[in-house]
RODO-2510 file (C-alpha; in nm, 4 decimals, decimal comma):
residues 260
     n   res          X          Y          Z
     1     x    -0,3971    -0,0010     0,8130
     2     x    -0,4923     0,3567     0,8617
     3     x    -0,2515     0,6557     0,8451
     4     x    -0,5236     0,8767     0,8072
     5     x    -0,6207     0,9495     1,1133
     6     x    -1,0148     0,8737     1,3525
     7     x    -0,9023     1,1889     1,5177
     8     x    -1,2803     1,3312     1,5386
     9     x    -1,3479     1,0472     1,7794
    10     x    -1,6319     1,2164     1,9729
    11     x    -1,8017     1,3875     1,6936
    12     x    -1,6614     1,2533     1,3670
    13     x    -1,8612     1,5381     1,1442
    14     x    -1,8591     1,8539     1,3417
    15     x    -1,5191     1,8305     1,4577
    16     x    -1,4235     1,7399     1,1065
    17     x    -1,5665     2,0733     0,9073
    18     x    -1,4548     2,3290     1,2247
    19     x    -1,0546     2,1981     1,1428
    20     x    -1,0939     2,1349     0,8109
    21     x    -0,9641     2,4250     0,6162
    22     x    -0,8030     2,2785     0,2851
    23     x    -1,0785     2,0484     0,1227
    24     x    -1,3590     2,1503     0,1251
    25     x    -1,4951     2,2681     0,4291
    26     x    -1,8945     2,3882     0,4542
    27     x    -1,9093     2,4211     0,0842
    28     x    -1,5857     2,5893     0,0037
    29     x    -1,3517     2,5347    -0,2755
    30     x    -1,2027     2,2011    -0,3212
    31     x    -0,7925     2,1540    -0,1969
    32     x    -0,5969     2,0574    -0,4862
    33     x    -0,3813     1,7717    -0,4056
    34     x    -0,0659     1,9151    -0,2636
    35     x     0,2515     1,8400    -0,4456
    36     x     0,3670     1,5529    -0,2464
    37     x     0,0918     1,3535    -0,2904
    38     x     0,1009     1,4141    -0,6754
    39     x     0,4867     1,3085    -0,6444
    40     x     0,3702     0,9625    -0,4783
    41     x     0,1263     0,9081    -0,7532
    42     x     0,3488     1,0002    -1,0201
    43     x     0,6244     0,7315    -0,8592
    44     x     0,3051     0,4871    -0,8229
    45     x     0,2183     0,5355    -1,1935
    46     x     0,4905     0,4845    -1,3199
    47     x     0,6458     0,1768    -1,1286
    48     x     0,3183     0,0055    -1,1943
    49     x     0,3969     0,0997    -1,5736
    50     x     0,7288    -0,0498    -1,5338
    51     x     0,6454    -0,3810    -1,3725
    52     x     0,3863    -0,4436    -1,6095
    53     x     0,5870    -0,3585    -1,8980
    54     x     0,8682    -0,6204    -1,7535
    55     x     0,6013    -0,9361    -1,6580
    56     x     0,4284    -0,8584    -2,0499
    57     x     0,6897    -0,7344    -2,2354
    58     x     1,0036    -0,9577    -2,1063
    59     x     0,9086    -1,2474    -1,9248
    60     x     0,5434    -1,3220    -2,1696
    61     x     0,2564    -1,2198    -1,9965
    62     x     0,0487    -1,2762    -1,7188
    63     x    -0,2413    -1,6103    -1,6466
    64     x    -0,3014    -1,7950    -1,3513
    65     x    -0,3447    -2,1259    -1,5360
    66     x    -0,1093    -2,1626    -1,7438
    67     x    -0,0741    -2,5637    -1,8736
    68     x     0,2555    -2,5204    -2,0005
    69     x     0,4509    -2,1769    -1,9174
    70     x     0,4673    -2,1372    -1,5978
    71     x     0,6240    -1,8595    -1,5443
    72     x     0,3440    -1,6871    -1,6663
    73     x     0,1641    -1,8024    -1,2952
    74     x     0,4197    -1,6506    -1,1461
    75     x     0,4011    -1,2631    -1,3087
    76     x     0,0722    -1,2186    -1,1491
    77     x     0,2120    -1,2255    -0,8220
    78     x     0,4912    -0,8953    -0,8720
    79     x     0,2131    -0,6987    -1,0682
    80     x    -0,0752    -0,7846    -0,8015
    81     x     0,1518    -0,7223    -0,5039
    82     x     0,2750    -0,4133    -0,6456
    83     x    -0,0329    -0,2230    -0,7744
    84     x    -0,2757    -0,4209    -0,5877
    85     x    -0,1386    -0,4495    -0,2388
    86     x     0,1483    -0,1496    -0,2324
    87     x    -0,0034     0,1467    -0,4581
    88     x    -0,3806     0,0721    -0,3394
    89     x    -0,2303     0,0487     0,0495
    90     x    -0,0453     0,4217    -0,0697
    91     x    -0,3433     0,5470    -0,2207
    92     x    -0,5718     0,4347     0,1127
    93     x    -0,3020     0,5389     0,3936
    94     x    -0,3273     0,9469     0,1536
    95     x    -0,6873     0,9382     0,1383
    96     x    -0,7400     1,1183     0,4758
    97     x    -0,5051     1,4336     0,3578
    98     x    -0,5806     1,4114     0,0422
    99     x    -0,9672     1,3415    -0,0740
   100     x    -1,1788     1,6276    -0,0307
   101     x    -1,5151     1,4610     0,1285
   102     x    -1,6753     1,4042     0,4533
   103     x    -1,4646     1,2192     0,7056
   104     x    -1,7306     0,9657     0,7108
   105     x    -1,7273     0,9212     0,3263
   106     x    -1,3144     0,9695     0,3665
   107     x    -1,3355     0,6745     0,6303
   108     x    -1,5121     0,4428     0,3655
   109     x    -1,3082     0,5143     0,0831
   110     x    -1,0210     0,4526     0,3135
   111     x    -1,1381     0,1152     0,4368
   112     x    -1,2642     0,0146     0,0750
   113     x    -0,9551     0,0661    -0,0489
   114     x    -0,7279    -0,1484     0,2237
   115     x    -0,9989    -0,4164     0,1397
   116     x    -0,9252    -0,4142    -0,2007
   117     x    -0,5673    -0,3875    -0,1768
   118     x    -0,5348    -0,6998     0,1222
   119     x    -0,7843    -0,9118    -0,1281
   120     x    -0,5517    -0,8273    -0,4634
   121     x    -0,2433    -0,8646    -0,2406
   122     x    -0,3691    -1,2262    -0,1042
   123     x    -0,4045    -1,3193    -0,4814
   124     x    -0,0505    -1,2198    -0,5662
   125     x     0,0404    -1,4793    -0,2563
   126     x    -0,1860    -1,7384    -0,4329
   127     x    -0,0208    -1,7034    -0,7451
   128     x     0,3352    -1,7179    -0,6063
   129     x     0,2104    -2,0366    -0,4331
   130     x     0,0650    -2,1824    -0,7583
   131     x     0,3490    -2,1123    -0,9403
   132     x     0,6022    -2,2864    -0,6350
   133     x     0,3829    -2,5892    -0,6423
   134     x     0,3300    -2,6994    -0,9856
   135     x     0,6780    -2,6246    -1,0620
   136     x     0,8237    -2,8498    -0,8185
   137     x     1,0049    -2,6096    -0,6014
   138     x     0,9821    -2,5426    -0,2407
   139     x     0,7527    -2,3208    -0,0512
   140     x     0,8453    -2,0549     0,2150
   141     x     1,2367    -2,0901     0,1977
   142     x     1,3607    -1,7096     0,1633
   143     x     1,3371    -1,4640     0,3487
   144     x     1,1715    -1,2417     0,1171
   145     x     0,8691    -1,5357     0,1481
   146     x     0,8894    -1,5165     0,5283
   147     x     0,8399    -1,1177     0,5226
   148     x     0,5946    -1,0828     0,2395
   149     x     0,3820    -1,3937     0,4292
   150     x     0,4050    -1,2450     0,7408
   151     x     0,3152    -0,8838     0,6278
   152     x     0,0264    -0,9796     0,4820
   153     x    -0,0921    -1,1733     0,7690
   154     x    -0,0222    -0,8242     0,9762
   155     x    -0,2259    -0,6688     0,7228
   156     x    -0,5382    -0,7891     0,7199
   157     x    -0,5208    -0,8039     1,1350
   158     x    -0,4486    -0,4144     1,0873
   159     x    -0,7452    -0,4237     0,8439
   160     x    -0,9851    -0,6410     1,1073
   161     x    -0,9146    -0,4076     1,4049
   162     x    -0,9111    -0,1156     1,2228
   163     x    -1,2634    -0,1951     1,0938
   164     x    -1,4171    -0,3158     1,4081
   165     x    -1,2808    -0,0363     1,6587
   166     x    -1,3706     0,2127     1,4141
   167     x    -1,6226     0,1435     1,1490
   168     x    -1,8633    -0,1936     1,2814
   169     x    -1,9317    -0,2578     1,4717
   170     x    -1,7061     0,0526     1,6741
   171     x    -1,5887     0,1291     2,0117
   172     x    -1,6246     0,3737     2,2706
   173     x    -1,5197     0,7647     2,1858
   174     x    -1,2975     0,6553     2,4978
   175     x    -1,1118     0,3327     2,3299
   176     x    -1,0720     0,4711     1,9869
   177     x    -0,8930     0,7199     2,1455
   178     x    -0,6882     0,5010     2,3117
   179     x    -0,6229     0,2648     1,9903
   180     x    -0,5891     0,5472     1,7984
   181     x    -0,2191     0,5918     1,8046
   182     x    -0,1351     0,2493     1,7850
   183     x    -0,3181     0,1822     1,4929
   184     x    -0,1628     0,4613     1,3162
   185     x     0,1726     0,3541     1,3799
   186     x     0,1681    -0,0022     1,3452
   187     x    -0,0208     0,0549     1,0045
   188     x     0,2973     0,2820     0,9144
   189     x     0,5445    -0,0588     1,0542
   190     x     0,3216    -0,3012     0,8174
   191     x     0,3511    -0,0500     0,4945
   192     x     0,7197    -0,0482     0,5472
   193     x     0,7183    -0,3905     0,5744
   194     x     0,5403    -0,4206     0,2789
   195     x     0,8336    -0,2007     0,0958
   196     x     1,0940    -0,4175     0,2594
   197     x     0,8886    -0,7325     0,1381
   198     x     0,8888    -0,5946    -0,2269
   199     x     1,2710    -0,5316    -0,2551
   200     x     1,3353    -0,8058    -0,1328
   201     x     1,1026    -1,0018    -0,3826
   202     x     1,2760    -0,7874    -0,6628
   203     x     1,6121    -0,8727    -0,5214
   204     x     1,5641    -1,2227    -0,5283
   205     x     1,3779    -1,2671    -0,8994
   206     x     1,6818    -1,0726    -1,0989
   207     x     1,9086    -1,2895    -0,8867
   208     x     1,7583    -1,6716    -1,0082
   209     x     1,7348    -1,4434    -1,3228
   210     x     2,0700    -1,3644    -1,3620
   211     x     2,1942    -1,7128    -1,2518
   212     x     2,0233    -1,8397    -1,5233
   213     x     2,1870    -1,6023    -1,7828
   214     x     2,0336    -1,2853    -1,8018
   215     x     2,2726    -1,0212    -1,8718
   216     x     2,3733    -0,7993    -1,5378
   217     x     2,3535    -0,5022    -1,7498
   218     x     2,1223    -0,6235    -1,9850
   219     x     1,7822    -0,3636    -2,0427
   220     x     1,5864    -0,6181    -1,8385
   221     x     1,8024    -0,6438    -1,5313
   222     x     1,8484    -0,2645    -1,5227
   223     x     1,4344    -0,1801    -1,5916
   224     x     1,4452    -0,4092    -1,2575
   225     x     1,6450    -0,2473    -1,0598
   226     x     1,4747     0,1036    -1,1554
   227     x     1,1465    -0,0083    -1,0908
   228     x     1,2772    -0,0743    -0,7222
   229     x     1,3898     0,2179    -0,6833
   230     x     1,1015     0,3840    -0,8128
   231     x     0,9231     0,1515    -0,5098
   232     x     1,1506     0,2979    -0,2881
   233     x     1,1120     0,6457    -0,3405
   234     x     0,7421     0,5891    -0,3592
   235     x     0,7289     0,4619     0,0138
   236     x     0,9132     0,7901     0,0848
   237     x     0,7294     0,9823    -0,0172
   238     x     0,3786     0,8415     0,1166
   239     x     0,5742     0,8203     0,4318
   240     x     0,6926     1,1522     0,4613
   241     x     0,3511     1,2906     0,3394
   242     x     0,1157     1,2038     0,5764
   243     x     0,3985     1,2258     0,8615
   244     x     0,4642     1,6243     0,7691
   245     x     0,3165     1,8313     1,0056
   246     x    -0,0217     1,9817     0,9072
   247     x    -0,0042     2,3308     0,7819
   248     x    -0,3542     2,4883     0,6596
   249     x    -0,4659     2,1538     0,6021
   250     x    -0,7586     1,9783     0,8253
   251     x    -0,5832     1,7969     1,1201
   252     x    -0,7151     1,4806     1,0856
   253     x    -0,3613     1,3305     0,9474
   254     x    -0,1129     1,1313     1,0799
   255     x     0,0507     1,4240     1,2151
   256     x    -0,2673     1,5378     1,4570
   257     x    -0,1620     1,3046     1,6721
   258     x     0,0963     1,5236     1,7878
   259     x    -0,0780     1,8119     1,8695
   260     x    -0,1928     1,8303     2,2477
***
């Protein structure tokens, strides 16, 4: 799901250190990471604080096989889908703009991390799964199950083509071009989808919560809600990051796509 950018599709190097003027380009001084991107991390920090602090602190901890409680199954899947599949997916879809290497080593870290991310992410799924099925209750009835299913599945298609057109085994300069664009938007639909998925997933949990009597206002339900939010602005930002047009920066983001 890349947002970075294969812009330098008939010479990935040279083309890289002529328009790179931010990291470091030739041996110059390293870019510090521009403001936005330490916003997104800051928002990515601390909802991942926050949801752990909620499946440890308030609902007992996290196993995937527990005899007895579990519930405890079922808090792997909001901390794995959040910091595993969301914040890791963030983190990958900035690397481009943000890391200051080679666009060869920037194109590994950014297809290491997507791996990582679609692998932790298909755990969380596993768990949620687990947790349905030795509890008795159904599989795949809401719709926050029908978007966070099918998002994943997107995913790791995103991930396959992504990898073969431009890593291994790799097309021609003349097809990446033309994939180019497409990838990079349809890898900015399947984050958002990811977003949706997660609100939803939030939405839903403090609901059965509540129906079973946790206060509305209580510090729980409210930590909840904020770490949503926190999600929310968090996809904002990594949105309108890599989106912003390119200013003293190398053009190999999202936005170079919109140059002539």
């Amino acid at each position: 799901m890349r947002l970075g950018g294969e812009s330098a599709v008939d010479g990935p190097e040279s083309t890289f250190n002529q328009n790179q003027t931010g990291p470091k380009a030739g041996g110059g001084e390293e870019m510090a990471v521009p403001t936005p991107a330490k916003a997104a991390r800051l928002l990515a920090a601390s909802a991942a604080a926050l949801v752990l602090l909620w499946c440890v602190h308030f609902r007992g901890g996290l196993s995937l096989g527990s005899p007895t409680n579990k519930g405890l199954i079922f808090n792997v899947h909001p901390v794995l889908m959040l910091i595993g599949f969301i914040i890791l997916g963030s983190e990958a879809i900035m690397s481009y703009k943000i890391l200051p290497w080679s666009h060869d080593t920037n194109k590994m870290v950014h297809m290491l991390l997507h791996a990582v991310a679609l692998f932790l992410g298909s755990v969380g799924i596993y768990a949620a799964f687990k947790f349905h099925n030795e509890s008795g209750i159904d599989n795949l009835y809401s719709l926050h199950s029908w978007v966070g299913l099918g998002t994943i599945c997107l995913y790791a298609l995103q991930w396959l083509l992504g990898v073969t057109t431009f890593f291994f085994p790799g097309a021609s300069p003349t097809v990446r071009r033309k994939v180019l664009p497409w990838h990079v938007r349809s890898g900015l639909v399947v984050y958002i989808l990811a977003l949706v998925a997660a609100e939803l997933g939030f939405l839903e949990k403090l609901t059965f919560l509540q129906a079973g009597g946790l206060g509305r206002y209580s510090s729980e339900a409210l930590l909840v809600n904020f770490t949503a939010i926190l999600v929310v602005l968090l996809g904002a930002s990594v949105v309108l990051y890599v989106t912003a047009p390119v200013h003293n920066e190398h053009a190999h983001g999202y936005s170079a796509l919109h140059k002539p």
